[in-house]
C-alpha positions as CSV (number, residue, x, y, z in Angstrom):
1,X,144.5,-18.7,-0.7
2,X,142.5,-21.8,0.9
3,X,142.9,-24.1,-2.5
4,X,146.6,-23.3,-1.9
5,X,146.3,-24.4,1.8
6,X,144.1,-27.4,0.9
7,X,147.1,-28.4,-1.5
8,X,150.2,-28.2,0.3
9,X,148.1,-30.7,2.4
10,X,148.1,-33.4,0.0
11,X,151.6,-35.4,0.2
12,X,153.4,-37.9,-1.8
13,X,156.1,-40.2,-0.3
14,X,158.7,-41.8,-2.5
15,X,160.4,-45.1,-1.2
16,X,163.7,-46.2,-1.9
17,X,164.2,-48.0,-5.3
18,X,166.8,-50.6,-3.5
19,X,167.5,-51.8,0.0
20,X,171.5,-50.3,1.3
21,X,172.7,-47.2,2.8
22,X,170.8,-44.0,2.1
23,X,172.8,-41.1,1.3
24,X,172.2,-37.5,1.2
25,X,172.4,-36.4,-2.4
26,X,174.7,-34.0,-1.6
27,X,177.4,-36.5,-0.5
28,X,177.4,-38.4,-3.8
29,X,181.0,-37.8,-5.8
30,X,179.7,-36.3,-9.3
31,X,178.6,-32.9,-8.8
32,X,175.9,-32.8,-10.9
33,X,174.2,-34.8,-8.5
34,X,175.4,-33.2,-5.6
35,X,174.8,-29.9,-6.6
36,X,171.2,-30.7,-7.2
37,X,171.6,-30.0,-11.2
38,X,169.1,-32.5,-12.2
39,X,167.0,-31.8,-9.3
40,X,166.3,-33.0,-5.5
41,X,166.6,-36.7,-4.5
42,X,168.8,-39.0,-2.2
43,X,171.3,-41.3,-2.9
44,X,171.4,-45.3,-2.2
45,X,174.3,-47.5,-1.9
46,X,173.4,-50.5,-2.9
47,X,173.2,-54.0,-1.1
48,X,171.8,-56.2,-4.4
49,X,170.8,-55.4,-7.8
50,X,166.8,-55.5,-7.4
51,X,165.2,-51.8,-8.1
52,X,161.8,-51.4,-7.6
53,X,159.6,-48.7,-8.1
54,X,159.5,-45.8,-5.7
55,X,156.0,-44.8,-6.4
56,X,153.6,-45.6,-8.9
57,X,153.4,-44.0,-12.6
58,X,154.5,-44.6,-15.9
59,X,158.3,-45.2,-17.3
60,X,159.1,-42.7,-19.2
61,X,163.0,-43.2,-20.4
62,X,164.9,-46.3,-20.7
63,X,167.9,-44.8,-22.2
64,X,170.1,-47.2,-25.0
65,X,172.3,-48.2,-21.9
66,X,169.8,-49.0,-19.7
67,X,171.5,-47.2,-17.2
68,X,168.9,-45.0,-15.8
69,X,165.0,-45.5,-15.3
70,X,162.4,-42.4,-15.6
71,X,159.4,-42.9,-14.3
72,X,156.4,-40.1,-14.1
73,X,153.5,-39.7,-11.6
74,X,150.0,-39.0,-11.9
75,X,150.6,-35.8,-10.1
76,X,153.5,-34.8,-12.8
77,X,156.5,-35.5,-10.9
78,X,159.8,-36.5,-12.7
79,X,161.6,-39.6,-11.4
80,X,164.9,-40.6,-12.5
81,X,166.8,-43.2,-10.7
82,X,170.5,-43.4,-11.9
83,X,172.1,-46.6,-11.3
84,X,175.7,-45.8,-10.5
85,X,178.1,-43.0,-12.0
86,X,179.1,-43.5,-15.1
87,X,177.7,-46.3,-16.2
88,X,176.5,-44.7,-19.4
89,X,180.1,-45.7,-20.6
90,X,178.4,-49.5,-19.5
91,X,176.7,-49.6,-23.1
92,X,174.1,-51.6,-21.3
93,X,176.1,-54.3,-19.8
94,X,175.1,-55.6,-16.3
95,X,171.5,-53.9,-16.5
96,X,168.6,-56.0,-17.1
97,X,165.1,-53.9,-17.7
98,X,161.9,-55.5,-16.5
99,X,159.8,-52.7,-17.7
100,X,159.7,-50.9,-20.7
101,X,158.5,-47.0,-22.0
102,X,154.8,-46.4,-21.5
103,X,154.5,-49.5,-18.9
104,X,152.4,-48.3,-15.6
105,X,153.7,-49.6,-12.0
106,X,152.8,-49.7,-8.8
107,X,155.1,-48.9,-5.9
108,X,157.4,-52.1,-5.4
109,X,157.0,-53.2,-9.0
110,X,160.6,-54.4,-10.3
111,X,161.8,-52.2,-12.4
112,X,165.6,-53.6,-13.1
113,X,167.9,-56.2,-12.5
114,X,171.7,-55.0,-12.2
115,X,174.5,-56.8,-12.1
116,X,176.5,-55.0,-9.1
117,X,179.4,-56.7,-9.2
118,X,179.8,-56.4,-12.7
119,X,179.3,-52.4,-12.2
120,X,181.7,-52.2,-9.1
121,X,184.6,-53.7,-10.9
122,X,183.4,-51.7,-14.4
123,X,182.3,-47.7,-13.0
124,X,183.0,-45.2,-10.9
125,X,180.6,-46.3,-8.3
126,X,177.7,-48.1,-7.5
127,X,176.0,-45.4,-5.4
128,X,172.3,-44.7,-7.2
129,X,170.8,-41.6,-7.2
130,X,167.2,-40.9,-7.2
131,X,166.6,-37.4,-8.4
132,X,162.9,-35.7,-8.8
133,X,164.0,-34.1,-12.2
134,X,161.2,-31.2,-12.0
135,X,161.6,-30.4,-8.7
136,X,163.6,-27.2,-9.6
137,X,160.6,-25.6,-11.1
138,X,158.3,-26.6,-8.4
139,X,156.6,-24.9,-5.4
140,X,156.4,-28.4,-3.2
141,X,158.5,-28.7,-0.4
142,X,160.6,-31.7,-0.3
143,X,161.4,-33.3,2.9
144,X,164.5,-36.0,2.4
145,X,165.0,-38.9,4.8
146,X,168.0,-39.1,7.0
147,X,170.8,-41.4,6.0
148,X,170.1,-44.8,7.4
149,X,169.5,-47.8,6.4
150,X,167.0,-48.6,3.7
151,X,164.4,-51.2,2.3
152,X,163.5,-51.4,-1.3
153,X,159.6,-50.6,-1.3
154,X,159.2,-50.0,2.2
155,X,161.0,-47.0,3.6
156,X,160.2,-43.7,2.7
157,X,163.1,-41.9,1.7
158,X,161.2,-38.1,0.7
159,X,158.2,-36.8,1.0
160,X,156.3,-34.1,-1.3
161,X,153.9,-31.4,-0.3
């Protein structure tokens, strides 16, 4: 019982990937965001195309259509920041990857360069969800920012325990 007290102690925060608005997740359109299907996260809307790494670890996915980032932590945890809604359909256009599978970052690293005018006038939106895709088979508790304002690699938008 006191190794499981010692460990909800330790906590990881996870900044926002871009500076804009944070959202709750539940307020983004698609439902499988919003109904926390892929997991527990928040939701930015974008103010440029710079994402940077929330936290550090190792990119995991790069899909073909470079749509979508997947990073994984030290600890285990599943990152996936979503860059718009559907922007698979994109085929790749407006999304420039800095990193690639098996790279290690550091929190701030850039990750991706987006074109987000190209993907306002292309997809559904350019809000960007940031889900933690394990976190429904998890005991941590995850404790999500309020909607504000945010800065790419500064403000902590949830924090694990």
């Amino acid at each position: 019982m006191f190794k499981k007290f010692l460990k909800k102690q330790n906590k990881v925060e996870l900044v926002a990937p871009l500076s804009g608005r944070l959202i709750l997740l539940e307020n983004v359109s698609d439902p499988v965001f919003s109904q926390k299907m892929m997991g527990e996260g928040i939701a930015i809307i974008p103010e440029d195309g710079k994402i940077l790494a929330p936290i550090g670890g190792t990119i995991v996915q790069i899909p073909a259509s470079k749509h979508a980032i997947g990073l994984q932590t030290s600890e285990g945890i599943e990152i996936l920041i979503h860059v718009g809604l559907e922007t698979v359909a994109l085929k790749g256009q407006g999304f420039q990857p800095i990193v690639k599978e098996g790279d290690q970052v550091n929190i701030g690293d850039p990750l991706m360069d987006v074109d987000l005018d190209y993907i306002k006038n292309n997809a559904d939106d350019i809000v960007t969800p940031m889900v933690i895709t394990n976190s429904n088979n998890s005991d941590k508790t995850y404790d999500i920012a309020e909607e504000k304002a945010c800065v790419a690699g500064e403000s902590i938008v949830i924090t694990i325990t």
